[in-house]
N, C-alpha and C positions, 0 to 999 in steps of 0.2 A: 569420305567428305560428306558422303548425304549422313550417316548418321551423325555428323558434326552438324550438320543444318538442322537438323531435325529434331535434336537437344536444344541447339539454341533456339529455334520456334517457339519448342516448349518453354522454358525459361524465359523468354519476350514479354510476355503479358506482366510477370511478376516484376521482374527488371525495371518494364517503365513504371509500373503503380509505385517501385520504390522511390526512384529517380523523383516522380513526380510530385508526390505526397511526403517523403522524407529528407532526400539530399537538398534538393531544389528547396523547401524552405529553410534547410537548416541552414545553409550556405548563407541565403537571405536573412537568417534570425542572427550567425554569426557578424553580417557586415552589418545589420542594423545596430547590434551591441557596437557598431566603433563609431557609432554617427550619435550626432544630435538629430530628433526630430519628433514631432511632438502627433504623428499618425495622422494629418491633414493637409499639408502641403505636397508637393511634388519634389521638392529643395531636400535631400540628408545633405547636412552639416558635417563633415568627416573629422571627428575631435580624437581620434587613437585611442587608447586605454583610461580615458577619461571617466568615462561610465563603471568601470572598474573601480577606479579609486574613489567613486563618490559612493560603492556598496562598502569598501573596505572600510572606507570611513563614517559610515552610518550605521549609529548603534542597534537599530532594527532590523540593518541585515543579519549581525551575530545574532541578534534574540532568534530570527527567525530560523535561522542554522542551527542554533541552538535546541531550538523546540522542535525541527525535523529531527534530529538527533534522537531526543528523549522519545518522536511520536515512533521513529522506529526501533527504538531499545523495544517499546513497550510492545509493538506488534508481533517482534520476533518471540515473545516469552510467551504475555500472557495469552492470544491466541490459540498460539500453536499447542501451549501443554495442553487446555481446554480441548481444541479439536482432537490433539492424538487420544487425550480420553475416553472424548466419545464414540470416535473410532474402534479402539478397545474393545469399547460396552456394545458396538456395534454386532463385533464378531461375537460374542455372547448371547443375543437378543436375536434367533435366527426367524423369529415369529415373527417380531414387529420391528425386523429393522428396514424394509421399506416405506413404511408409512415415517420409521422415526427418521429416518433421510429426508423426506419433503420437511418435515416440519423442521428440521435442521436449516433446509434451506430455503426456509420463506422469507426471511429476514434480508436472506442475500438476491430473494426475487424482485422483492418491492423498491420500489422508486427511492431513491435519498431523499427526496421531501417527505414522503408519504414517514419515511421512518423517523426523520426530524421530526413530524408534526406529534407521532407517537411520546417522542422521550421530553419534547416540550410540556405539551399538554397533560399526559399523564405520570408520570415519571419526577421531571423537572419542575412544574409548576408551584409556586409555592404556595399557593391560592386555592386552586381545585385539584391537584393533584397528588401522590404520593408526597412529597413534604407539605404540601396543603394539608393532608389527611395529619402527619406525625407532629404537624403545629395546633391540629386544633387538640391535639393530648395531652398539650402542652411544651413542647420542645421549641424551640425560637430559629429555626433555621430561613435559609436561604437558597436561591436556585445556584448552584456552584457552576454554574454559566456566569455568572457577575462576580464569582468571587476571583481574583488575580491568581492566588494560591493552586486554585483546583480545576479553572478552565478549561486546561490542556487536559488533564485527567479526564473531566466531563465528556468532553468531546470525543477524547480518544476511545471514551468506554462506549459511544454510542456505534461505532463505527466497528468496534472490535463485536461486540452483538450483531451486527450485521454480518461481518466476515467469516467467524469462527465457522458456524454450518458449512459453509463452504470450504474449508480446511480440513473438516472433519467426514465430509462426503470425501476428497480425494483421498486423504490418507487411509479411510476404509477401502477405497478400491484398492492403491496400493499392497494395503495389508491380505487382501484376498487372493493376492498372485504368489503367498507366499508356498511352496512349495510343502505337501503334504507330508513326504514321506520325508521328511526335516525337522516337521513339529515332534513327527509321530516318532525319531528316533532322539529326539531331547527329554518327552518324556517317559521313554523307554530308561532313559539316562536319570531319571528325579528331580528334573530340572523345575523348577517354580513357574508362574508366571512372568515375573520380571528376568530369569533368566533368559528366557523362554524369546521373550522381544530384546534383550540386549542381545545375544546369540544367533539369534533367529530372523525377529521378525524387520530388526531396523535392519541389518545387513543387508536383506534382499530392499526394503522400500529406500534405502541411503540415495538413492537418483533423485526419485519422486522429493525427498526432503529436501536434499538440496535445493532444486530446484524450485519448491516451493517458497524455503527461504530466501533465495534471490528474488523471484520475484515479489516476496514481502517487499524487499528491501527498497525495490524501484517502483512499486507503488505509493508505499510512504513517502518518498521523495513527489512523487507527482500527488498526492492527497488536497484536497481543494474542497470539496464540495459541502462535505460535513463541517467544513470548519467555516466557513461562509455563511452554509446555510444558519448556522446555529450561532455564529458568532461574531462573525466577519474579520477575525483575527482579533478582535479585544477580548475582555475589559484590559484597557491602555494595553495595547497588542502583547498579552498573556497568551495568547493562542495563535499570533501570528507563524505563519509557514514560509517557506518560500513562492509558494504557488500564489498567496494572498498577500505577500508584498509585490508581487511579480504583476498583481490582477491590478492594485493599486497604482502602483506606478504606469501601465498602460491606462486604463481608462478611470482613473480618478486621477489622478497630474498629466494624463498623458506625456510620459517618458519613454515612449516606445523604445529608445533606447539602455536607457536604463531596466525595462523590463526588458530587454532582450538579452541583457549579461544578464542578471539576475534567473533568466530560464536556462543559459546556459551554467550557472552551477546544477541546477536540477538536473539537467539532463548529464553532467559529468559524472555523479553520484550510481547513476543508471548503468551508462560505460562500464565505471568502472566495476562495480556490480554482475557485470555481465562479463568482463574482461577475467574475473576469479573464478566466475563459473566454470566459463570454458575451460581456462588451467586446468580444473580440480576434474574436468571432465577428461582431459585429454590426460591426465596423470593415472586416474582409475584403468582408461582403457590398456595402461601399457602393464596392468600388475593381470 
C-alpha cells in the first residue's frame, strides 16, 4: 500500500498539469464547438452539430484540408530525404561534423520571424532581393508569395529550410547507435553503401523514423505561424490551413464556435496519428 502511495505521489504533479492544461480545455473546446458564441459574452447558445455543418459546407474548409494535406505530403518527403542525407554525409565528415550540426541547426534556432523576414527580404523580394537581382537580367518574375499557383509551395519551402537541420541532427544520432560489429560484418559480406543502410542502418534507426514521421505528421496539422507570418492564408486563401481558418474564424468573425470544431479536426488528425504509432509500436515489440 505505501508503495501504491508513493507511485501515485509521484505521478500527482504530471496528472494534474494534464487534467489541467489538456483535458480541462479540451472538454471546454469540445462544448464550445456545439454552441454559438462570439468570445465576449457570458451566454453559449447551444446550437448541436451546427458548427459542423457550417465547415462541411464551406468551401474553404476543403481548401484548407486540402492544403494541410499537400503541406504534409510535402513534409514527409522532401525533408526527410534531405535530412536522412545529411545524416549520411554526417557519418562520413568525422572532422567537421560538429561544427556542421550547429550550422544545420540555426535555421531551426532562430525565431519564425526572424526567418520570415530572411526569405521575404532576400530570397522573395522581387525588388531588392534574389528575384529582384534575376529581374534586373532580365527575367520578368514575381514573389510566388502573391502567386495562387505556388504559395503553398513558397511557404512550405520556407519552413521546410528551417526543419530539415533538425531532422538531420536526430537521424545522425540515431544513425550512431548503430551497432559496429553489424556494419563491420556487411562489409566483410561486399555489401555497398545502400545495402549497407537498407540491411543495416534503417533497421536499427526504424523507431527513431517512425516516430519522427508521426510526429511530422501532427505538426503539419498544427503549422500556423509560417503561414501567417508570410501569408495569412492568401493570395485568395491559396495557402490557407486549418490553424489560419481556425485563427480567422476566432478572432476575425469571432466564431468561437466554429473555430472550436474546426481545431477539433486538427487535433483529430493528431490522435489519430498517434493512435498508428502506438499499433505499429506495440506490433514491433511482440516480433
Amino acid at each position: 500500500m505505501d508503495k501504491n502511495k508513493g507511485a501515485f505521489l509521484l505521478v500527482l504533479p504530471a496528472l494534474l498539469i494534464s487534467i489541467s492544461i489538456i483535458i480541462i480545455p479540451g472538454i471546454m473546446t469540445l462544448y464550445t464547438s456545439l454552441t454559438d458564441w462570439n468570445g465576449f459574452t457570458s451566454s453559449m447558445k447551444f446550437i448541436g452539430l451546427e458548427n459542423f455543418k457550417y465547415l462541411f459546407g464551406n468551401r474553404y474548409f476543403w481548401t484548407a484540408l486540402k492544403n494541410n494535406i499537400m503541406w504534409t505530403i510535402l513534409f514527409l518527403t522532401i525533408p526527410v530525404v534531405i535530412g536522412m542525407g545529411a545524416a549520411l554525409l554526417l557519418l562520413e565528415f568525422k572532422r567537421s561534423r560538429n561544427i556542421l550540426q550547429v550550422i544545420f541547426l540555426t535555421p531551426y534556432m532562430l525565431a519564425s520571424i526572424v526567418n520570415t523576414m530572411i526569405w521575404q527580404n532576400i530570397i522573395y523580394n522581387p525588388i531588392a532581393g534574389l528575384i529582384g537581382w534575376l529581374n534586373r537580367l532580365g527575367f520578368d518574375l514575381q514573389s510566388p508569395l502573391t502567386m495562387k499557383d505556388y504559395a503553398l509551395y513558397a511557404v512550405a519551402g520556407v519552413d521546410i529550410w528551417h526543419y530539415w537541420g533538425f531532422l538531420a541532427v536526430v537521424y545522425f544520432a540515431a544513425l550512431r547507435q548503430t551497432p559496429e560489429d553489424q556494419l563491420e560484418a556487411a562489409k566483410l559480406e561486399g555489401a555497398n553503401f545502400f545495402q549497407q543502410f537498407r540491411y543495416i542502418y534503417y533497421p536499427n534507426i526504424r523507431p527513431t523514423f517512425m516516430l519522427m514521421s508521426i510526429m511530422i505528421i501532427i505538426f503539419s496539422f498544427l503549422a500556423f505561424d509560417y503561414v501567417y507570418l508570410l501569408t495569412q492564408g492568401g493570395p485568395a486563401h491559396a495557402t490557407e490551413l486549418l490553424s489560419t481558418l481556425s485563427y480567422t474564424l476566432a478572432f476575425k468573425e469571432f466564431k468561437l464556435g466554429r473555430a472550436s470544431a474546426c481545431a477539433l479536426f486538427m487535433s483529430m488528425f493528431g490522435l489519430l496519428a498517434s493512435a498508428i504509432y502506438t499499433k505499429l509500436s506495440k506490433s514491433e515489440e511482440r516480433y
